[in-house]
N, C-alpha and C positions, 0 to 999 in steps of 0.2 A: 527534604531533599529526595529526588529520584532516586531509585537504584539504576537508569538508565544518561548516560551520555551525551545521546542522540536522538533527535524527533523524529519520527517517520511519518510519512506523506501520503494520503492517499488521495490519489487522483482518480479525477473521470474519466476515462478517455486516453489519451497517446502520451507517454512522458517523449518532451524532446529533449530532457537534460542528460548530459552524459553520464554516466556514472562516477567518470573521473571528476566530478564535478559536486558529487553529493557532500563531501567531506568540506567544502565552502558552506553550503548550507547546512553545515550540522545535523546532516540526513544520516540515517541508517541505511535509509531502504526505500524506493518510492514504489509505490503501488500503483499499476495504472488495468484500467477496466479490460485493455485490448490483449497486455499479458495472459490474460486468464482465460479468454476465445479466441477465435479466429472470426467469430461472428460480429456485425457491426453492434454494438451494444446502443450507439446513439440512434439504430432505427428501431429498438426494441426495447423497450422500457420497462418488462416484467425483467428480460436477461439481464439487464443492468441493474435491476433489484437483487435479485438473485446472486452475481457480483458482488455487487456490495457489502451482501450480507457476509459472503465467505472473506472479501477483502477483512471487512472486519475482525473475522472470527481469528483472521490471518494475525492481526495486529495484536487482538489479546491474548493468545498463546506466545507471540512471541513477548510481549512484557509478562506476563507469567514465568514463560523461564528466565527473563534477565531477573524478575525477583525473587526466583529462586523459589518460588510460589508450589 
């Protein structure tokens, strides 16, 4: 069993779901590429590496504190 609830999401690009919305999909949290710049990440494909990486880094910290890790 998880110590977590909730799945989080991460996306490429633009989330068009509401927030009010996440808790249908048993979201935590969505993650998307355009939160994190202002820059188009789809015309640039190291930034969107780079993203990713931190999206990442986002998602195991945060399951690290829900496991109390």
């Amino acid at each position: 069993m998880t110590p977590w609830t909730s799945t989080p999401a991460a996306l490429a690009g633009r989330s068009m779901l509401p927030r009010e919305r996440w808790s249908e999909m048993r979201l935590s949290r969505v993650y998307a590429l355009a939160d994190y710049t202002d820059r188009d990440s789809s015309k640039d494909p190291v930034l969107a590496a780079k993203l990713l990486r931190r999206i990442g880094r986002d998602i195991g910290e945060g399951l690290l504190l829900l496991s109390g890790v």
